[in-house]
Every structure is written in C-alpha cells, then in structure tokens.
C-alpha positions, 0 to 999 in steps of 0.5 A: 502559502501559510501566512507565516512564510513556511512552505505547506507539503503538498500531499502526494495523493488525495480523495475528493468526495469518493465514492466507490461501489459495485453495481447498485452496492455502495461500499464507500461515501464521501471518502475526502482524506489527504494521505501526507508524506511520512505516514503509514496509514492501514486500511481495515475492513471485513472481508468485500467492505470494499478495501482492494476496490478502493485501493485501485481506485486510489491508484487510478485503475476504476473510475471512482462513481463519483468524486477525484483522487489527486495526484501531486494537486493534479486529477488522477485521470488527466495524467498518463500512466507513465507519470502515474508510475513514476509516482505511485506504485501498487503492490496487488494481493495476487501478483499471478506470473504470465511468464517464467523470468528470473528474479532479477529480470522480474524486478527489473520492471520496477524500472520501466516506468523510468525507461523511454519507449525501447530503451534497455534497462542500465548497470544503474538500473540492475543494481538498484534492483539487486539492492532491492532483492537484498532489502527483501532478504532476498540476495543471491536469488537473482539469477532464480527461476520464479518457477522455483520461488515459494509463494512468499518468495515471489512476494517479496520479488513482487515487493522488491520490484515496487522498491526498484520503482521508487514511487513517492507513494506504495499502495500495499494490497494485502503486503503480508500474503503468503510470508511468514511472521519473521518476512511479515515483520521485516517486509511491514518494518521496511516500508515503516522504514521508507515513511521515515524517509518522506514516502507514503504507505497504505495498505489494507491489512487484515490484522488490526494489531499488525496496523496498530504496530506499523501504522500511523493512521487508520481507515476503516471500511464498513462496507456500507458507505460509512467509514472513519478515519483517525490516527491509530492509537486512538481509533483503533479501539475495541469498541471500533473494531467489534462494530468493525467485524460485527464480532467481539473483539479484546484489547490486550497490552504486552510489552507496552503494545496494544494486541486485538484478539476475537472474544 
C-alpha cells in the first residue's frame, strides 16, 4: 500500500525475467513488463522474432525457458485453466473450425469457462453472446452455418466469442487477419474501446502505423533476444522501426496521425 493511503492497481498480468526460445534460437531475454488496466500495448517484430510465441507464452500455453508470467500476483502455472480463462482471454492468428456449428453456438464457447462441469449455457448467457455478434457487426448472423461465413467473418465470430468470454485481459494474435479495412477499423477501435473500460489489450501487429493509431504502448521483438518497450509515440520512431525490419522505413504526418511507409 502507497504510503499516501491511495490503493496501487494491481496489474493483471506480468513477465518476470522472460525468456522465450525455440531450441538453441533464443527470441526473447529478460522480458520484465507489467501489462496495467487500461492500456493497449502492440507487439511488433519481423516475421519469426518470436511475437505468437511469446503471446502463448503470456497466456500460459508453453512454458517460458526461464522466468514467471503473473496472473493477478499469482504464477501463471499454479493456476487451473479455468481460473486462467476466466481472466485471460487469447484470440490465435488462425482459429481452424473442427466442426460445423452456427454462429451463435460457436460464440457460446466464450462462455464455458464461466459454466460448471455439465451445465448448459443460459438465456443470460445467449444474449451476452448475441450482443457479442452485433458488436462485431455481425447481427442476424446467429443461426449461420460457419461453413457458409467468409474468412473475415468467421474472424469476427472468433472475436465475438473472446468478447462473450469477458476476461480482464485479451491476447490479440494478429486480430486483423483476413478483415477488411473498415472491420480492421472497427474490430481494433472495440477493443480501444474496452481499455477505456479498465481491460487490457495486447496484441501482435504487423502494421506499425495501425499500432501507433490504437495503441498506448509498444513492444518490439528483434528476434535475437533483444527487445524495448515504451509508450508509442515515442518508441515508434523510424529510426526504431528501420532497425526493427532491417528495411528503411519513413514517418509521415496527415490529418495529425503519424503514417510508416517502407522507403
């Protein structure tokens, strides 16, 4: 407790010392960050610097070499899964369907974690995940084949499905695959949205003026063990991001927005 009385936010998810790797390849070192309540924080990086590993390896799927990831103060890997989801919530780069369901019953998983073994999901339940499916523009799609859904709109089934989950923290793997710019828009300004609300947000991105719109903070992986992190407006540099993609790479202003293009 802060000596002045006032209560200190716990951060909802933490890397202790973190090491990520791939057999002998060492991708990320020492990673300590807290990631706070109300903040959207990009994770960049050329492709196999080690973004979706060290994603999973924030939502507690592969075991770091070395180091913690917290949960709520506790260590990730004494928790049960089910506690896990009922915080954390992971969207994965390619989400393949096993099954042919509909819409509606394929955002109904969101809701399992809050289920006890063998009970049927509620009236409550079904309207927290319609109201899902409409915040993904996606209403009147409830009783939809998913064999019959574009790729960008089973995306945003898969997205409706971690909103009907309601964890306090969403692991973003690459959220824009397979949408159009107007879905990309709106599916990155909803989750701006629910920082504003107190959640957190992270998510690997491949398109740096995309994170310096959305995002509040930045994490960038060069693949190598090294990494540096920082609030967006001023790591996101092109300087930082030449070295970044070991390409050159511009900064444009429009409208009052900062724009990296390739040079």
């Amino acid at each position: 407790m802060p000596q002045d009385g006032t209560e200190r936010r716990l951060c909802p998810l933490a890397a202790r010392d973190l090491e990520v790797a791939v057999g002998a390849r060492r991708l990320v070192s020492g990673l300590s960050l807290e990631f706070r309540p109300g903040e959207f924080v990009a994770v960049l990086g050329r492709n196999g610097s080690g973004k979706t590993l060290t994603l999973h390896t924030l939502a507690g799927l592969r075991r770091p070499q070395r180091g913690d990831v917290l949960l709520d103060g506790a260590q990730m890997e004494s928790l049960t899964r089910r506690a896990v989801a009922l915080r954390l919530g992971l969207l994965a780069q390619d989400v393949e369907e096993s099954f042919v369901t509909t819409a509606l019953e394929a955002v109904l998983v969101g809701r399992h974690p809050h289920l006890k073994l063998w009970e049927w999901e509620s009236a409550e339940d079904e309207r927290i995940a319609l109201e899902a499916l409409a915040a993904v523009d996606l209403e009147g799609f409830a009783g939809r084949r998913t064999d019959t859904l574009s790729g960008g709109e089973l995306r945003r089934v898969a997205v409706a499905a971690l909103l009907a989950q309601a964890p306090a923290v969403f692991l973003l793997d690459e959220p824009s695959n397979h949408l159009d710019p107007a879905h990309m828009l709106g599916i990155l300004g909803l989750f701006r949205e629910l920082c504003s609300a107190g959640k957190t947000v992270i998510a690997t991105l491949h398109d740096p003026t995309v994170a310096a719109r959305f995002a509040d903070r930045a994490l960038l992986l060069h693949g190598d063990g090294r990494w540096a992190a920082g609030a967006a407006s001023e790591l996101l540099t092109a300087q930082s991001l030449s070295e970044l993609y070991l390409a050159p790479m511009l900064e444009l202003e429009k409208d009052g927005r900062r724009i990296f293009v390739s040079a």
